[in-house]
MIVO-519477 format. One record per residue: x, y, z of N, C-alpha, C, O, CB in turn; residue number from 0; residue in three letters. Coordinates in steps of 0.05 Angstrom, whole numbers, padded with zeros to 5 digits, always signed. Glycine has a CB too. Example, Ala and Ser with C-alpha at 12.3 -4.5 7.8 and 13.67 -1.06 7.14 Angstrom:
BEGIN
+--------+--------+--------+--------+--------+--------+--------+--------+--------+--------+--------+--------+--------+--------+--------+-----+-----+
:     nu :     nv :     nw :    cau :    cav :    caw :     cu :     cv :     cw :     ou :     ov :     ow :    cbu :    cbv :    cbw :   k :   r :
+--------+--------+--------+--------+--------+--------+--------+--------+--------+--------+--------+--------+--------+--------+--------+-----+-----+
: +00264 : -00114 : +00156 : +00246 : -00090 : +00156 : +00264 : -00066 : +00156 : +00285 : -00066 : +00169 : +00226 : -00089 : +00181 :   0 : ALA :
: +00257 : -00045 : +00142 : +00273 : -00021 : +00143 : +00258 : +00001 : +00157 : +00268 : +00023 : +00161 : +00282 : -00012 : +00114 :   1 : SER :
+--------+--------+--------+--------+--------+--------+--------+--------+--------+--------+--------+--------+--------+--------+--------+-----+-----+
END
This chain:
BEGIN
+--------+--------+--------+--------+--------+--------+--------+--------+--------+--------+--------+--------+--------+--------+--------+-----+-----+
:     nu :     nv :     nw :    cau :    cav :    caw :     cu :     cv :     cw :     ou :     ov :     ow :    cbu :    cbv :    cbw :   k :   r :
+--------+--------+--------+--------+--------+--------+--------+--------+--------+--------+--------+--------+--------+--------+--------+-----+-----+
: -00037 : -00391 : -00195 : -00027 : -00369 : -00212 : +00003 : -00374 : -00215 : +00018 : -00381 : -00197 : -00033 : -00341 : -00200 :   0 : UNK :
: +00013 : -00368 : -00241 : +00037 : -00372 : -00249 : +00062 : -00350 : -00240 : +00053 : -00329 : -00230 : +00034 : -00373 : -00278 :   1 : UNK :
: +00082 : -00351 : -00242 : +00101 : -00326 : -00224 : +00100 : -00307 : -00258 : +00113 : -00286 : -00257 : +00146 : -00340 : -00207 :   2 : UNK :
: +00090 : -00312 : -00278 : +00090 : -00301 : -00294 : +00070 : -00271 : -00291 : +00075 : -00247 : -00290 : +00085 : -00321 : -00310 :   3 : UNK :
: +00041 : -00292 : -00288 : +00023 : -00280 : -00278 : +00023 : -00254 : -00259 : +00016 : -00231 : -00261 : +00014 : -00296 : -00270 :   4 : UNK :
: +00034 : -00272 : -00237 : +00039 : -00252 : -00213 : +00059 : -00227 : -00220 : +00054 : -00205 : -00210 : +00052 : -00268 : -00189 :   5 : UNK :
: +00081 : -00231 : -00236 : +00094 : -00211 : -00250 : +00076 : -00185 : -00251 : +00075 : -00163 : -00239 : +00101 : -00221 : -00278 :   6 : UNK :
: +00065 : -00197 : -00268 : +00048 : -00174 : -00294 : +00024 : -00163 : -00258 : +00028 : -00145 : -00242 : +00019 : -00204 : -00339 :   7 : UNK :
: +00014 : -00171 : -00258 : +00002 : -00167 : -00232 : +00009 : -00146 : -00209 : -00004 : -00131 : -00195 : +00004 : -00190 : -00221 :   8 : UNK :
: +00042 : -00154 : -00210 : +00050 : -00137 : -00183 : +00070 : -00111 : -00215 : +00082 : -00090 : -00208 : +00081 : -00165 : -00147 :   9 : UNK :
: +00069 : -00113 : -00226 : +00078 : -00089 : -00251 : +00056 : -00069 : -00246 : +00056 : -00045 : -00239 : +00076 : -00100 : -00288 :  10 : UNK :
: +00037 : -00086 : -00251 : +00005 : -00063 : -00253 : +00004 : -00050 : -00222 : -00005 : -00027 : -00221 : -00033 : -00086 : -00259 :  11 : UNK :
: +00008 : -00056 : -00211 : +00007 : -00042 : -00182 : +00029 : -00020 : -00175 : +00028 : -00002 : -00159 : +00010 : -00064 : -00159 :  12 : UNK :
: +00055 : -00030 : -00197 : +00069 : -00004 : -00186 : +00061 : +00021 : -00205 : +00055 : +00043 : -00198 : +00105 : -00008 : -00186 :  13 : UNK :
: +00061 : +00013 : -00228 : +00057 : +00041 : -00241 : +00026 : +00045 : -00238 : +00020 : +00062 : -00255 : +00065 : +00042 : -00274 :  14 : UNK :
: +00007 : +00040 : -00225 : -00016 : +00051 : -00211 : -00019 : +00077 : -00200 : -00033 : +00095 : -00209 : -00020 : +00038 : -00192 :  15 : UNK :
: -00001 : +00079 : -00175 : +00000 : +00094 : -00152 : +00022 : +00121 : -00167 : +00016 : +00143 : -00157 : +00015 : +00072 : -00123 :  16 : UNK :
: +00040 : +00122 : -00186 : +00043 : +00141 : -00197 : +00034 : +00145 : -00214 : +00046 : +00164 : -00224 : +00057 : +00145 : -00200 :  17 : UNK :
: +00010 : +00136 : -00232 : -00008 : +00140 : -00245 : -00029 : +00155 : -00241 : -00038 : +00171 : -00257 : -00014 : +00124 : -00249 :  18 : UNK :
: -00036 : +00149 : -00219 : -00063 : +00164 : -00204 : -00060 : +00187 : -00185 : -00077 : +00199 : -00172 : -00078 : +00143 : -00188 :  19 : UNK :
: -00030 : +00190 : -00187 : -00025 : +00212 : -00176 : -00016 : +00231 : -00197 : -00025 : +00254 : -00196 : -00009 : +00209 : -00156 :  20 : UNK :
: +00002 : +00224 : -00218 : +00005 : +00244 : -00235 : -00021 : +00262 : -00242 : -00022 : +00287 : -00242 : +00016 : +00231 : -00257 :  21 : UNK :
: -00041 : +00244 : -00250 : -00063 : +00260 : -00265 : -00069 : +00286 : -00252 : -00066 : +00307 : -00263 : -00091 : +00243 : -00267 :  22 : UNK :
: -00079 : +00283 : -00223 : -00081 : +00304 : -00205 : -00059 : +00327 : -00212 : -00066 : +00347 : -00225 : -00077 : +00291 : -00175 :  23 : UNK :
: -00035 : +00326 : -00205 : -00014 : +00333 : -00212 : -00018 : +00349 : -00233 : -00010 : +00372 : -00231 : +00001 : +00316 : -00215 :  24 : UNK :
: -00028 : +00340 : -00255 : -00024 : +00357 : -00281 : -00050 : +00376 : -00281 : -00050 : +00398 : -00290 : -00022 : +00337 : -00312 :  25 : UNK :
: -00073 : +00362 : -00268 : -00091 : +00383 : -00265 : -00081 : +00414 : -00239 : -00085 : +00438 : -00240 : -00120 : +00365 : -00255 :  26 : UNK :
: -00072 : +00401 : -00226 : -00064 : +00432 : -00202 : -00033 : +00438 : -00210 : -00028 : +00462 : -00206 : -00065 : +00422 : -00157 :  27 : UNK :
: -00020 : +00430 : -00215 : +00003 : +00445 : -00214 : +00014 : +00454 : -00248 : +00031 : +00471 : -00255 : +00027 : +00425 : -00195 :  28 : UNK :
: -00004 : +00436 : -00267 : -00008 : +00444 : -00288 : -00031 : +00462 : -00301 : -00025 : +00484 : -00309 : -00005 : +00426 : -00297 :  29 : UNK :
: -00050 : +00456 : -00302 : -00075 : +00470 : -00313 : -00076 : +00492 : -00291 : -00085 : +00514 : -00299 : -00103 : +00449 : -00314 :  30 : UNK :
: -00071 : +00491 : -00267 : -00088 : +00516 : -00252 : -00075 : +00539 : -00242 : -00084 : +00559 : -00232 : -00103 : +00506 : -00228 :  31 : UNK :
: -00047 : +00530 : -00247 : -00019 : +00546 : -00241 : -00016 : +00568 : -00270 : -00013 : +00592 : -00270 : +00012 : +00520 : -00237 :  32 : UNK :
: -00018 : +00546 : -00295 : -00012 : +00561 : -00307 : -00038 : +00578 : -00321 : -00037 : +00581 : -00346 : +00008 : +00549 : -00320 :  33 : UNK :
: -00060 : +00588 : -00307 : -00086 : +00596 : -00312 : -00082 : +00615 : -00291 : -00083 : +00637 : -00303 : -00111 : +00575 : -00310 :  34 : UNK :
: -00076 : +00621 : -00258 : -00075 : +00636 : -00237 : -00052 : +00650 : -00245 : -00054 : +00674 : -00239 : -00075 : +00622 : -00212 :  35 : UNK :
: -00026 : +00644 : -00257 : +00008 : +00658 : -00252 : +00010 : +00652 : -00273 : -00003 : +00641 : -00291 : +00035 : +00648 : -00231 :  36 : UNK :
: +00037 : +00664 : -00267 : +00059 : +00667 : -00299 : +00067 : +00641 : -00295 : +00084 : +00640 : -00312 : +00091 : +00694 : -00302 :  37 : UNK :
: +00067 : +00614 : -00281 : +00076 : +00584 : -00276 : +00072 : +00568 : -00298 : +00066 : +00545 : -00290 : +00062 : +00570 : -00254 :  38 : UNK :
: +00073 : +00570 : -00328 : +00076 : +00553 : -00347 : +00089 : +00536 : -00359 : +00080 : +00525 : -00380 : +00075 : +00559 : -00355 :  39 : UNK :
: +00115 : +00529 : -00347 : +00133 : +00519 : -00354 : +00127 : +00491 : -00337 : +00147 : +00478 : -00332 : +00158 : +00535 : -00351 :  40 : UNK :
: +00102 : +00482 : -00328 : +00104 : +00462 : -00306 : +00078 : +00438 : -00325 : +00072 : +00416 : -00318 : +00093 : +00479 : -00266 :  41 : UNK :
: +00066 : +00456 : -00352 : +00055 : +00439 : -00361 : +00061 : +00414 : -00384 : +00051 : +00391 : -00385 : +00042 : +00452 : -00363 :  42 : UNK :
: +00076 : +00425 : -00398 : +00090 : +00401 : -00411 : +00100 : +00385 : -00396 : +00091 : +00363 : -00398 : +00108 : +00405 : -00427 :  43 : UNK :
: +00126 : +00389 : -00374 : +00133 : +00359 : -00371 : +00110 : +00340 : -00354 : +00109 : +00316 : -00354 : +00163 : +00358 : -00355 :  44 : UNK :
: +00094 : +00357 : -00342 : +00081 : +00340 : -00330 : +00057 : +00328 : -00348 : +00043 : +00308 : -00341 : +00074 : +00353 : -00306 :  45 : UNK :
: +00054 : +00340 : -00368 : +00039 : +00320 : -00395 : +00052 : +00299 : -00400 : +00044 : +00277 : -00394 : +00036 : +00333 : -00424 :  46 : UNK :
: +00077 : +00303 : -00414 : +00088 : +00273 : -00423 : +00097 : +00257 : -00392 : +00105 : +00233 : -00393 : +00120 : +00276 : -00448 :  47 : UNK :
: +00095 : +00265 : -00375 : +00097 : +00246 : -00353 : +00075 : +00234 : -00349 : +00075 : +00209 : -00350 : +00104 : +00255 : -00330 :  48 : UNK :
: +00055 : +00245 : -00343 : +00030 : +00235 : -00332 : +00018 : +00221 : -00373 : +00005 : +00200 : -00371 : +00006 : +00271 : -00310 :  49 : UNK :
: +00020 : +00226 : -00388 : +00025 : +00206 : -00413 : +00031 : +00182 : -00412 : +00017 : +00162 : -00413 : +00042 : +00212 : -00428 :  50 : UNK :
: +00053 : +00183 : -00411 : +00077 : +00163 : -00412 : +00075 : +00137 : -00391 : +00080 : +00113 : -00397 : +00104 : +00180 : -00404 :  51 : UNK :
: +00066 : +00146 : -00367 : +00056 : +00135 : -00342 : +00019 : +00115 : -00351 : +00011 : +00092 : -00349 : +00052 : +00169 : -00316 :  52 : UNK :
: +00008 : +00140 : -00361 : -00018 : +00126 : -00380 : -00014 : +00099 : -00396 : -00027 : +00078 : -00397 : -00027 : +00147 : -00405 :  53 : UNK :
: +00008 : +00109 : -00408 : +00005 : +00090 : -00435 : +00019 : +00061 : -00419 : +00009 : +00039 : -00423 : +00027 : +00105 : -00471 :  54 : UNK :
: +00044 : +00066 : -00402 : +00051 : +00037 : -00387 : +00027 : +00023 : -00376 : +00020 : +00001 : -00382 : +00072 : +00040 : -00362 :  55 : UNK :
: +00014 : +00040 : -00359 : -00014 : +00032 : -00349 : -00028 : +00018 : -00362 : -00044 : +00003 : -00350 : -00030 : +00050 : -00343 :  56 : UNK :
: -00027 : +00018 : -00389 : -00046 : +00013 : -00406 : -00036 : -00012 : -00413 : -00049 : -00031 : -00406 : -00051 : +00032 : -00429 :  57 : UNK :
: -00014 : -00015 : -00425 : +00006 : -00031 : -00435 : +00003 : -00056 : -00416 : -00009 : -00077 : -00424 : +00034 : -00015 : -00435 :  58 : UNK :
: +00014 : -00055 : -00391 : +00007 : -00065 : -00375 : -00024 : -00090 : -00360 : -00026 : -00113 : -00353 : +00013 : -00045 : -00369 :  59 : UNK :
: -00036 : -00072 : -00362 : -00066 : -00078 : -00361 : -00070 : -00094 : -00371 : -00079 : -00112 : -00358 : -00083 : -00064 : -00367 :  60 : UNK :
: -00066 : -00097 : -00398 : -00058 : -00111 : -00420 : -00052 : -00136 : -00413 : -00066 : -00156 : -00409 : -00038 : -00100 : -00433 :  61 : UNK :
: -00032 : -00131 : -00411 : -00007 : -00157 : -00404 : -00027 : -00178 : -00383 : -00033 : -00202 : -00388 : +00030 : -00142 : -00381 :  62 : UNK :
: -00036 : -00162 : -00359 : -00056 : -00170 : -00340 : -00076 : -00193 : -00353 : -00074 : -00217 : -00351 : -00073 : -00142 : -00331 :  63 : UNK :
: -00092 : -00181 : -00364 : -00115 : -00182 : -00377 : -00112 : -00213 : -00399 : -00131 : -00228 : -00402 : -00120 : -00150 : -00393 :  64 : UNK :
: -00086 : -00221 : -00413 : -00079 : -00235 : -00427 : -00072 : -00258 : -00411 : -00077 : -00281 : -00418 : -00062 : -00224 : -00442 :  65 : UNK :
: -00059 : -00251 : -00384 : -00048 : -00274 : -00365 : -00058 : -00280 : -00360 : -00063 : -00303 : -00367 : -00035 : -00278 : -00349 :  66 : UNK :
: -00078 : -00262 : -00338 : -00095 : -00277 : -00318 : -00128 : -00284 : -00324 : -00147 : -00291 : -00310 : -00092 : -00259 : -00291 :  67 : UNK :
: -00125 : -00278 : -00351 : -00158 : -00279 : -00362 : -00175 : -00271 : -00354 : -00195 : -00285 : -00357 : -00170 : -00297 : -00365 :  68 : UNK :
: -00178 : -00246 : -00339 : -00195 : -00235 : -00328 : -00211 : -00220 : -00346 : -00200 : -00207 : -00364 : -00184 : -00223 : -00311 :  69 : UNK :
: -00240 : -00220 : -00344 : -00266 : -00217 : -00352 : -00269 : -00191 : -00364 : -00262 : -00178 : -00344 : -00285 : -00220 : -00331 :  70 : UNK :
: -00274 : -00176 : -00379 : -00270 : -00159 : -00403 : -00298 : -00133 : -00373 : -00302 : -00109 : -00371 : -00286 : -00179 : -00449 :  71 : UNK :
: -00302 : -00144 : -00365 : -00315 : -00113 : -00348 : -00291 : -00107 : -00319 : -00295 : -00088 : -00303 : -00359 : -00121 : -00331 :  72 : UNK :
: -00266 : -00127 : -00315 : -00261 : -00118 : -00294 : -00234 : -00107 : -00309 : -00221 : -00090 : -00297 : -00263 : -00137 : -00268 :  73 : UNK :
: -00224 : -00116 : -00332 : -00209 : -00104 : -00347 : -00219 : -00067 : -00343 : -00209 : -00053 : -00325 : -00212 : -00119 : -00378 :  74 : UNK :
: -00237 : -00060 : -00360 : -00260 : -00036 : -00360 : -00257 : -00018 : -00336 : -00252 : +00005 : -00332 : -00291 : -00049 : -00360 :  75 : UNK :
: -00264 : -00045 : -00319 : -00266 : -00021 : -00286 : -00234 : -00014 : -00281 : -00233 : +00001 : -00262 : -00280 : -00043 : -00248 :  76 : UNK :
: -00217 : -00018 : -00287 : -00187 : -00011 : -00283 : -00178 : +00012 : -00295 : -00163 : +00029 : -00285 : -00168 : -00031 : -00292 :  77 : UNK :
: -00193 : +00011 : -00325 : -00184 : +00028 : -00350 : -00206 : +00050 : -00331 : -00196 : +00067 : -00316 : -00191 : +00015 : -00390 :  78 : UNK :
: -00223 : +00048 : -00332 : -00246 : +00078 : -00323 : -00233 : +00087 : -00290 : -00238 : +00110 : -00281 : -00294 : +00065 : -00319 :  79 : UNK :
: -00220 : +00072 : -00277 : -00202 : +00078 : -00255 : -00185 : +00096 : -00256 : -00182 : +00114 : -00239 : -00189 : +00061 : -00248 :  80 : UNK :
: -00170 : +00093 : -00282 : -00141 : +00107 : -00291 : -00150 : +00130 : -00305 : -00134 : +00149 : -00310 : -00122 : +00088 : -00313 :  81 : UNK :
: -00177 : +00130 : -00312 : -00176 : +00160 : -00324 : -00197 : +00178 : -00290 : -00207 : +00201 : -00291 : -00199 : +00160 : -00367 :  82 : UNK :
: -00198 : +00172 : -00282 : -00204 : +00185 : -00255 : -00184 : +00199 : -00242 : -00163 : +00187 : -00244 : -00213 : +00167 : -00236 :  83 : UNK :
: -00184 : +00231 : -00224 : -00167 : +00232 : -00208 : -00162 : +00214 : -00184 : -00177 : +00210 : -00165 : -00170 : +00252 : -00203 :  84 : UNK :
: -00135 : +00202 : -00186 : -00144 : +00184 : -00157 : -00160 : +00154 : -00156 : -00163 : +00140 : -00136 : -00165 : +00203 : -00140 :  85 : UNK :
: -00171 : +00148 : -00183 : -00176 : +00127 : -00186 : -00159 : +00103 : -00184 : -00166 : +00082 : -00175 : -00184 : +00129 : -00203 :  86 : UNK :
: -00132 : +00111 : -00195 : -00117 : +00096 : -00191 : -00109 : +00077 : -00168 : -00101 : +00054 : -00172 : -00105 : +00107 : -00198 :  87 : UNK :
: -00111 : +00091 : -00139 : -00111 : +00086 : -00116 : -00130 : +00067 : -00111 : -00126 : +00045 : -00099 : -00113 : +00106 : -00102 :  88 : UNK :
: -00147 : +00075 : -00118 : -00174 : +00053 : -00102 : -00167 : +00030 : -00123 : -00175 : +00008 : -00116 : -00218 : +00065 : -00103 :  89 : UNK :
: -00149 : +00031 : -00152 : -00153 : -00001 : -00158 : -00118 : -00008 : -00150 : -00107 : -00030 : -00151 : -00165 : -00009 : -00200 :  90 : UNK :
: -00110 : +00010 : -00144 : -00086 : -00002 : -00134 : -00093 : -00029 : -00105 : -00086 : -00052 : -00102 : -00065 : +00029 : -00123 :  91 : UNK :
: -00112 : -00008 : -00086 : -00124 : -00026 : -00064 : -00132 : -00055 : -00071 : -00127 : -00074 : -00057 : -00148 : -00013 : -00052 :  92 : UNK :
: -00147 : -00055 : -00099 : -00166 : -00083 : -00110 : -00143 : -00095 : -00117 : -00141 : -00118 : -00109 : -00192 : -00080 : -00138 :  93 : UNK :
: -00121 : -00085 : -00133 : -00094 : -00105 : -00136 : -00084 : -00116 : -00112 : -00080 : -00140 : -00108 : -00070 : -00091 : -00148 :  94 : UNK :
: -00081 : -00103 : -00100 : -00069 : -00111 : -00074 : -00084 : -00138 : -00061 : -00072 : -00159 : -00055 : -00072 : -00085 : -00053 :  95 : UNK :
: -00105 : -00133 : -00060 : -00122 : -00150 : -00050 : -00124 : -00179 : -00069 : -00125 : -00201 : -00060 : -00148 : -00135 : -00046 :  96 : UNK :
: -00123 : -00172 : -00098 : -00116 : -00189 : -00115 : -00087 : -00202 : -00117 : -00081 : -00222 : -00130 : -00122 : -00179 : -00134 :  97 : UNK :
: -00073 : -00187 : -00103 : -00048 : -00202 : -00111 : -00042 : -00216 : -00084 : -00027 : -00236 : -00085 : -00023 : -00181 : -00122 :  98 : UNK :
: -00051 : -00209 : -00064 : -00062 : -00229 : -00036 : -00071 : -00253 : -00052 : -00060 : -00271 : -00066 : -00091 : -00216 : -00014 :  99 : UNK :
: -00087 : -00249 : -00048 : -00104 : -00279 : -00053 : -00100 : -00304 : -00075 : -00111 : -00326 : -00077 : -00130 : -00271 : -00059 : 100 : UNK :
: -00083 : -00292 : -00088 : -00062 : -00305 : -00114 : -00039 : -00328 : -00089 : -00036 : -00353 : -00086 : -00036 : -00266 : -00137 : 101 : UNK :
: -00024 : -00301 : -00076 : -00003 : -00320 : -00066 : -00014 : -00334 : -00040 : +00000 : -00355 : -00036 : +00025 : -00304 : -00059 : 102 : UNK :
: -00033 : -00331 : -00024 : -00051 : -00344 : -00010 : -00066 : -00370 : -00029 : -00075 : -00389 : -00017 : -00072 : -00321 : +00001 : 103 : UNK :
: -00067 : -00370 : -00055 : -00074 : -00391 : -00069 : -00050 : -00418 : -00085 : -00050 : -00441 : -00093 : -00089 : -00374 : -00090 : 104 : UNK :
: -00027 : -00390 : -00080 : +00001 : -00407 : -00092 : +00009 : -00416 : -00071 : +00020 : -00438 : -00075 : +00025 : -00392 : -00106 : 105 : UNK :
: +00010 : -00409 : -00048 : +00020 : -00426 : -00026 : -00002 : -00453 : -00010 : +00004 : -00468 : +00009 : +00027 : -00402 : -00004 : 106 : UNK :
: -00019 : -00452 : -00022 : -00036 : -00474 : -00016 : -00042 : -00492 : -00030 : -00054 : -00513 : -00024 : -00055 : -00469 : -00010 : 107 : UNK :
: -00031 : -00484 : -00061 : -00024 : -00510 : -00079 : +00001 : -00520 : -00078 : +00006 : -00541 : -00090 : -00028 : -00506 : -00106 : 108 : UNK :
: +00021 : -00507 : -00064 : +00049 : -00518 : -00065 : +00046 : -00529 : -00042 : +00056 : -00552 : -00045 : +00075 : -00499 : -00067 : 109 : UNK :
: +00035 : -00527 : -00015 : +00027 : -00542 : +00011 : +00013 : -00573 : +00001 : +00022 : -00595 : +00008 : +00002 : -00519 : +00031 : 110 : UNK :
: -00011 : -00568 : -00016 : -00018 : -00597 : -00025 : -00003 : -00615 : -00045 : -00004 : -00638 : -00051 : -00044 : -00597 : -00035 : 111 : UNK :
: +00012 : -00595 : -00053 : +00032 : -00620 : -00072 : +00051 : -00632 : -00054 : +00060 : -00654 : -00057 : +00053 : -00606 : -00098 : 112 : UNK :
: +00056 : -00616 : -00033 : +00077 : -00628 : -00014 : +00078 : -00661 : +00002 : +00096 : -00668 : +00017 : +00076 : -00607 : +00009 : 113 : UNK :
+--------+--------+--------+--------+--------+--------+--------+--------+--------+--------+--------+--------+--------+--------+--------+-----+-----+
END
């Protein structure tokens, strides 16, 4: 894997984890606050945040998906991740694990070129 690659790779992992937490976020401290109390002022910004956070995600994924040529259903399982509460997390874990085994793969082709 290219440091290009790995880029886009370790990108997708950070905006993950505030991804998959915003959503939550906009459901309880947005939708249910301002349904229980007078607390309305907490749903817009946390829309265009948890938005904005979406659409990098997306953007991103993207970028992923173009580098590392990965297979149009595990693309899918990322995107149906991100619209989950908390989905985000469990594919943040599968990046993680993916982005292991990348530099566990880059360091064992730079070992045999050696």
């Amino acid at each position: 894997m290219d440091i290009k690659t790995a880029s886009a790779l370790h990108r997708l992992r950070l905006v993950s984890v505030p991804e998959a937490l915003s959503f939550p976020a906009l459901l309880i401290f947005g939708s249910l606050l301002s349904r229980i109390s007078d607390i309305d002022y907490l749903m817009m910004p946390l829309g265009i945040l948890h938005g904005f956070l979406f659409v990098v995600y997306a953007v991103f994924l993207l970028d992923v998906w173009n580098r590392a040529k990965w297979p149009f259903k595990k693309v899918l399982l990322f995107f149906v991740l991100a619209m989950l509460p908390f989905g985000g997390l469990y594919g943040d874990k599968l990046l993680k694990r993916e982005e292991a085994d990348s530099v566990i793969a880059a360091r064992a082709r730079v070992a045999a070129d050696a």
